[in-house]
N, C-alpha and C positions, 0 to 999 in steps of 0.2 A: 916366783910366787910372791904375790902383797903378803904383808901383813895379817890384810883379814883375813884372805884364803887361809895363810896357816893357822891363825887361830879358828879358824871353822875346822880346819883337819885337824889339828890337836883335841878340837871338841870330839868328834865322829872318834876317834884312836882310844879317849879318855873312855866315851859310852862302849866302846868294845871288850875293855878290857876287864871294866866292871861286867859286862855282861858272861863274859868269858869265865868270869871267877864266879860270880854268881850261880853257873848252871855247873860250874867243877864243885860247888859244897853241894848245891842240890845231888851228884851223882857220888857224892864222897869221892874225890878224886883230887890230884892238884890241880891248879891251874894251868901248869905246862904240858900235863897230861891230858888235860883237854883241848889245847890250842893244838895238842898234836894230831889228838882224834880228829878236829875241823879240819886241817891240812892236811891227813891222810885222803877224808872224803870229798874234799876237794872246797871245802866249805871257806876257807880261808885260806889266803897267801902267806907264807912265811915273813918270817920278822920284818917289817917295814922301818926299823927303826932309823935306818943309812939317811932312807930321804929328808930324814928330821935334823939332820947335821947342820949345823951352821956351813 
């Protein structure tokens, strides 16, 4: 993956996660507990973080 790709996925990851936490204070809830609600409904994939490894 270039350079820029990753830095366009690090952007789309960055807008996620804010989003993510955003709608967990709107429900009062954490934010893990909500990325878990997404991946239970099938809304989001589990941690992506491996492919960000060097």
């Amino acid at each position: 993956m270039s350079e820029e790709e990753l830095k366009t996925e690090a952007e789309k990851v960055h807008f996620a996660v804010m989003a993510i936490g955003a709608a967990a204070d709107m429900l009062g809830i954490s934010p893990s507990e909500m990325q878990q609600r997404l991946e239970r409904a099938g809304i989001v994939k589990g941690n992506r973080e491996k492919e960000f490894q060097p």
